[in-house]
N, C-alpha and C positions, 0 to 999 in steps of 0.2 A: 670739519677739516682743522685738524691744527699745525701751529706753525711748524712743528717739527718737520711734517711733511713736504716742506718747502725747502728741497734739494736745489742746489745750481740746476741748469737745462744746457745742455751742448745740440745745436741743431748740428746736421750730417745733413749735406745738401744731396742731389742725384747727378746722374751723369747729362753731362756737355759735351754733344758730339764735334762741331765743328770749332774752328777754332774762335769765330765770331761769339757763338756764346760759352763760350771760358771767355774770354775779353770782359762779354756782356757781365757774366756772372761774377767775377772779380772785381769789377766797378763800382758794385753796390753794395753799401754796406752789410746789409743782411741775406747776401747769398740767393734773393729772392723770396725769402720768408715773409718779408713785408709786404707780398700784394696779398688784398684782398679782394673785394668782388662784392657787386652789386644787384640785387631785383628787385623786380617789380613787384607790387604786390596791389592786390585790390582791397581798398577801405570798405567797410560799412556802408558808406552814401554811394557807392559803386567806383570813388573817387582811385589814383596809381599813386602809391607810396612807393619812395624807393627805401629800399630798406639797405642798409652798409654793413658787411663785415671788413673789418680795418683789418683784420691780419691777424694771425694767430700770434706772432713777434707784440705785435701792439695791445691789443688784447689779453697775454699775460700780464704788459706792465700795468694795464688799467683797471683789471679785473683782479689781481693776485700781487701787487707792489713788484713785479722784477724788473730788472736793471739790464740794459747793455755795459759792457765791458767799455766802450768807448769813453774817450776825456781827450780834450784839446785835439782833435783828431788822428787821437793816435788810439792803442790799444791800452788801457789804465795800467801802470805798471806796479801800483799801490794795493792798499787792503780792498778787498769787495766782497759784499752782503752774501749772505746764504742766497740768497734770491738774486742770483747774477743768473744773465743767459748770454753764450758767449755761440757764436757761429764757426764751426770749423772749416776756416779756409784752404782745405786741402788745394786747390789750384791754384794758390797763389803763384808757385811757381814754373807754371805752366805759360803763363800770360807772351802776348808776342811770340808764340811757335816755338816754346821752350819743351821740354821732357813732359809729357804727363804722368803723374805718379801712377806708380801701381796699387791695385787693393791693397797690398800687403803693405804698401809706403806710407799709403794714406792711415792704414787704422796703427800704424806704428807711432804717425802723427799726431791722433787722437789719442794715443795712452801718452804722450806729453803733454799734450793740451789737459787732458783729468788733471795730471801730476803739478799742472802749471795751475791750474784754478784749486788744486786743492792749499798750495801755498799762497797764494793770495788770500782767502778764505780763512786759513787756519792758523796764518804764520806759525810760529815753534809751539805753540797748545798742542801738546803729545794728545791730550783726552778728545780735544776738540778733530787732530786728525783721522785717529782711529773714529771716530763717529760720521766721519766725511761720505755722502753720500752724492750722487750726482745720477743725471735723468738723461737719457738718450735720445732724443727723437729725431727722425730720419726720415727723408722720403727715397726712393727707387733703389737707387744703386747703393744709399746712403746707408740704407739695413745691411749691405753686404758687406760694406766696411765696418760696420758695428759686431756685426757676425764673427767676423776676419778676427779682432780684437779680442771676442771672448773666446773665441774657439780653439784659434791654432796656437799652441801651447809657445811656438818660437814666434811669436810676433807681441810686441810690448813688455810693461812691467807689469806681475801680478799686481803691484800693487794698484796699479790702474785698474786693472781687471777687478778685482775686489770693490771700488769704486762703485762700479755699476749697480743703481737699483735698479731703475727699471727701465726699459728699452720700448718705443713705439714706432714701430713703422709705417709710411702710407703706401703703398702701391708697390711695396720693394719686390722685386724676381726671384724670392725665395727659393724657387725651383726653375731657375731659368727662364728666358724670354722664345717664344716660338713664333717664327717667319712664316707665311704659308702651310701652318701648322709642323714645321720640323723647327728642332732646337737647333739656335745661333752655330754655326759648323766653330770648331775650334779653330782652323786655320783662320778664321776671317778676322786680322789684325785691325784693317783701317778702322782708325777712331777709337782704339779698342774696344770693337761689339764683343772680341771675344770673352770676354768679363762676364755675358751672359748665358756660358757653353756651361752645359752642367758637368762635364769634366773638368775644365776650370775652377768653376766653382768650388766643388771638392778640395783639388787639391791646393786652393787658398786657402780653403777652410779646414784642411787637414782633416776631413772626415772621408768616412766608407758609405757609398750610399745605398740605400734602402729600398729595393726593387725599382731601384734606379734612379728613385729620388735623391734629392739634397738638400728636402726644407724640412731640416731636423737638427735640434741642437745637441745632441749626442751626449747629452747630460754632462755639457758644458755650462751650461744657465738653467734657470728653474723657467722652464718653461710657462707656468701660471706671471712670471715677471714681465711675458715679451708680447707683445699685443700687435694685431697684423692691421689694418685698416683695407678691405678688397674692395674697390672699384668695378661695377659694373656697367660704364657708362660708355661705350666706346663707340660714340656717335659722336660726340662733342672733342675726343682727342684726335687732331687733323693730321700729325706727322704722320702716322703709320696704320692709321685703323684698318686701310682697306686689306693691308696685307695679316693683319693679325685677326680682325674682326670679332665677332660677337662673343659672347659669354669672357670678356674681358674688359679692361678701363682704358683701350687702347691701344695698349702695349704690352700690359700683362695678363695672360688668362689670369681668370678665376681659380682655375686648380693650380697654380704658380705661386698665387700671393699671402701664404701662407705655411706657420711653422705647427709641425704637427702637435698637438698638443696646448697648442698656445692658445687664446683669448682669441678670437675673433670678428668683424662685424663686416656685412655686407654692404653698400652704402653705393645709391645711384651718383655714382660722381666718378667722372672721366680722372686719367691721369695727370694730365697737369691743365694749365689753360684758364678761362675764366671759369669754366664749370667743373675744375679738380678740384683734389679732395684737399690739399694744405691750404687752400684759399678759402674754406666751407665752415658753416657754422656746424657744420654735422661733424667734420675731423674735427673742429674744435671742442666740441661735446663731449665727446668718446674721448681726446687727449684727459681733457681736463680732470673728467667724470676716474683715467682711468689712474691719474700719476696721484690726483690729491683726494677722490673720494673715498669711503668707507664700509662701502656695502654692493657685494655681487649679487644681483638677479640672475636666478638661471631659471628655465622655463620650459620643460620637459612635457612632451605629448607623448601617451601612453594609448595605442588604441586599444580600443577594445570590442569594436565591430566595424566592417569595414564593409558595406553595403555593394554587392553586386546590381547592375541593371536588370529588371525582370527577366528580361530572355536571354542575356549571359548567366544568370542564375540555373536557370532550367539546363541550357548547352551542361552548365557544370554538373548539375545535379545528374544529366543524361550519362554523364564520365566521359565526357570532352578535357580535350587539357586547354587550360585558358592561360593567356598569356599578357601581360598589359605591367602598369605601371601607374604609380601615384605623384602628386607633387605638389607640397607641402607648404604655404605661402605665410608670412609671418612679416608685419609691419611694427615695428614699437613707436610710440612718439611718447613722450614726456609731457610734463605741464609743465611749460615755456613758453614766451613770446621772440621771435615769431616761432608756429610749433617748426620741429626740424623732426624727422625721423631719427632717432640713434642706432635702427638696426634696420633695413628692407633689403628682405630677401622673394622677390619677385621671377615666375615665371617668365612675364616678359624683358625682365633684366636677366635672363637665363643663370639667376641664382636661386632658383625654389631647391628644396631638397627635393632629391628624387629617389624613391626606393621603386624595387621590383615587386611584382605582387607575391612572387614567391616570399621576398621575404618579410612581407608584410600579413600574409597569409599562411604561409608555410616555412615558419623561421628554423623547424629543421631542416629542411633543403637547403637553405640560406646558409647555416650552421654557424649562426650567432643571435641571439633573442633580442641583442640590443637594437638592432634595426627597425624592430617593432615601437621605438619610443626616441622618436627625432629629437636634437634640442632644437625647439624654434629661435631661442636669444637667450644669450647672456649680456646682462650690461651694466654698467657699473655706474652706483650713484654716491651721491654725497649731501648724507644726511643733514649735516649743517645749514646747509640752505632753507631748509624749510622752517616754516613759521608758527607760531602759536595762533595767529589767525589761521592760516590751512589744518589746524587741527592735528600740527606735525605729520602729518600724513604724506606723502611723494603718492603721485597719479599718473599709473600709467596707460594708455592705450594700446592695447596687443589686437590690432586686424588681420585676423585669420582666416586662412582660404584652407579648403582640401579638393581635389579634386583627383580625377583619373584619367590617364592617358588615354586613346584608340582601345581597343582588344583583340587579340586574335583569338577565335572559338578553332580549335582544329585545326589552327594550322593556317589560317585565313582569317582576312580582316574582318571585324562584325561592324559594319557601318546601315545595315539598313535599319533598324531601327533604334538606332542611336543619335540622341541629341547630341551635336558638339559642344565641347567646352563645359560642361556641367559641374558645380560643385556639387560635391557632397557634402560640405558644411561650409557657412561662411558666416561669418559675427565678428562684432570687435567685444572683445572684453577688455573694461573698465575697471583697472588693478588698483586696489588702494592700499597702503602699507605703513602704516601706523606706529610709531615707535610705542614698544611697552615694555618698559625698566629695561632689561638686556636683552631681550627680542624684540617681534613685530608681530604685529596682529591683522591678518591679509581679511580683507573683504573683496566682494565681486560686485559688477554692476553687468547684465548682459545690455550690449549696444542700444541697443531696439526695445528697451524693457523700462527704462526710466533716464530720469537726469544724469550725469555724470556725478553732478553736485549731492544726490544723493547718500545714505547710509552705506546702502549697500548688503547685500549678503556676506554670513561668516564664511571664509573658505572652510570648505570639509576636508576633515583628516582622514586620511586611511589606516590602514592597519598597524604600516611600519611609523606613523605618527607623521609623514609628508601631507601638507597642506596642498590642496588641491579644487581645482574650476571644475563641473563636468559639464562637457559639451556634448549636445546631441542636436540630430536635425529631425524632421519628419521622416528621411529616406532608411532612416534605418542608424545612421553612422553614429558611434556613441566611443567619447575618450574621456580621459581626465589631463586638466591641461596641471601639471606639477609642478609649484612654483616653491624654491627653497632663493631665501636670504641669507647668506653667508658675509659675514663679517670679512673685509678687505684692507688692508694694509697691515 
């Protein structure tokens, strides 16, 4: 990481239903930013450590030198550091049952706040302005106002616009919020829910949607700049869960929190609360890994046998049509303490990927090949950290599931002789990735087969020179797990 990399940060808070928390959230300096959260964990001797994340707010300044804007309790009105982080108080004038701004008010607000830190920052250094860069991070509603800002051609100054390097969001409605599985009706003003009506949406954001969607930046922003943070924990967020429920963080499905295109990470953590994701050392990881690090991991499974059950084998070979489905499990955890996942995408957090067999089997019926070769993670690291003791090497652990759905042989279910729940492959692979002059030199370790702390296996290259794991099981299943480092910022 170098210092260059160390833009100002404007946190974008999310939305405040009632008028009690705008009150709430206006009285504290940082918007909320500043809780963090606590667990438990078990020692060695069997003994309970409580382990502290202080806040993502706190933890930039201790970890990366940045500054609040505050002095004498006011807002600084003086010079401040490249490494300022300033909170956009869009309700401030809301407080006491005042106006609540609009989307469009607030990110109008936010391209003066850029304009207002970029002179503080730069004062008259014409060289120093043009180089002015700043960092966006948001949670819920707080993407949509970020959105709002890049998007809609009449809202802000380009110059602000221009501003923007990179944009993070946690749990934001990309694609609207759904009630009992229907999207927020437009008419429903109080509080303004309707901020999460995908017609709305649109036309804040001045775009046309896309078989109906609206988590698309319409090549308004470079999509590889804007990274989504998805929650799947929606046990632990108490406002609303019962009505929005599973395969979401509470309040926003899984297929909602997300821009097409963009960077991604699945992550068991509810939407807000003690067990949300701006309060977690796992959003903090992925922020960190994604605004200051230097190298993308992407991790591409390419199958290449996909093992039938003996007697749905025969149904098919007999010229039965079979029917079923796969789902695809993928854990990454880093060498850190304490470990955190940076990516879990879980069946039982109803984020595994899911293809059909058709098109995993018959990717001409499907009529795309790519469906044959899921990406399990992309995640982003920062080489600097590591050490001459670790051998400059970054270690990762990728826990791999495959498994297959029910089946229909003909048209009906095949459950008698079928075990439930079965994988067809499961392993952790043990990534090592070694820095050599301008590249990397990938080894493997398979889970079950030695030390971590081991050498390791070369990864194998393939034809078009992609470095590559290959997994197989007893049952037949055989892939290559496809691991490409790409140079980041």
């Amino acid at each position: 990481m170098s210092k260059s990399s160390l833009h100002p940060i404007i946190y974008v808070r999310g939305f405040a239903r009632l008028d009690a928390e705008i009150e709430d959230t206006i009285n504290t300096p940082y918007m909320g930013f500043n809780r963090g959260a606590t667990r438990v964990r078990q020692g060695p001797g069997g003994e309970l450590h409580t382990f502290i994340f202080e806040s993502p707010v706190i933890r930039l300044m201790k970890d990366y030198g940045y500054r609040d804007v505050y002095q004498d309790g006011a807002v600084h009105e003086g010079r401040l550091p490249h490494t300022s982080l300033l909170i956009h108080r869009y309700y401030e004038d809301a407080e006491g049952g005042g106006r609540r701004p609009s989307i469009i008010e607030a990110a109008g607000e936010l391209s003066a706040r850029i304009l207002w830190l970029r002179e503080r920052v730069c004062g008259d250094d014409t060289e120093a302005r043009a180089a002015f860069r700043v960092y966006l991070v948001a949670h819920s509603m707080g993407g949509l106002i970020c959105r709002c800002l890049l998007q809609n051609d009449a809202v802000g100054d380009p110059a602000a616009k221009a501003c923007v390097d990179k944009v993070f969001t946690y749990g934001t409605p990309h694609n609207g919020i759904e009630i009992a599985g229907i999207n927020v009706p437009r008419f429903l003003g109080m509080w303004d829910v309707n901020n999460f009506n995908r017609e709305s949406i649109a036309d804040f954001l001045r775009l046309r949607p896309r078989n109906g969607r609206v988590n698309h930046l319409d090549g308004d922003f470079p999509p590889a700049r804007f990274f989504c943070l998805v929650g799947t924990n929606h046990r632990d967020y108490e406002a609303v869960r019962f009505a929005v429920g599973a395969s979401s963080d509470g309040l926003v499905k899984i297929e909602n929190a997300w821009i097409e295109g963009a960077p991604r990470v699945h992550a068991y953590l509810s939407h807000s609360g003690h067990c949300g994701m701006v309060n977690s050392e796992t959003g903090y990881q992925n922020l960190t890994r994604f605004l200051f690090g230097n190298a993308l991991m992407t991790a591409r499974m390419v199958v290449e046998h996909l093992p039938l059950p003996p007697s749905v084998e025969q149904a098919k070979e007999d010229g039965d049509a079979i029917e079923g489905s796969y789902l695809f499990e993928c854990t990454v955890t880093p060498r850190l303490f304490p470990p955190v996942a940076l990516s879990d995408r879980r069946d039982e957090h109803g984020s595994a990927i899911f293809r059909r067999y058709d098109e995993m089997c018959h990717p001409d019926r499907a009529g795309h090949e790519h469906a044959r070769h899921p990406v399990l993670f992309s995640v982003y690291l920062d080489s600097s950290k590591i050490t001459v003791s670790q051998g400059r090497t970054m270690l990762l652990v990728a826990d791999i599931a495959v498994r297959s759905t029910e089946f229909k042989v003909a048209g009906r279910w095949f459950v008698n002789r079928r075990v439930p729940d079965e994988n067809l492959f499961r392993d952790k692979v043990v990534i090592l990735a070694t820095a050599a002059g301008d590249g990397w030199r990938l080894r493997y370790i398979m889970g079950d087969e030695d030390w971590g702390e081991g050498r390791g296996r070369a990864a194998r290259v393939d034809d078009d020179g992609a470095s590559y794991v290959p997994l197989r099981s007893r049952k037949g299943f055989r892939a290559r797990l496809c691991l490409d480092i790409a140079a980041w910022q």
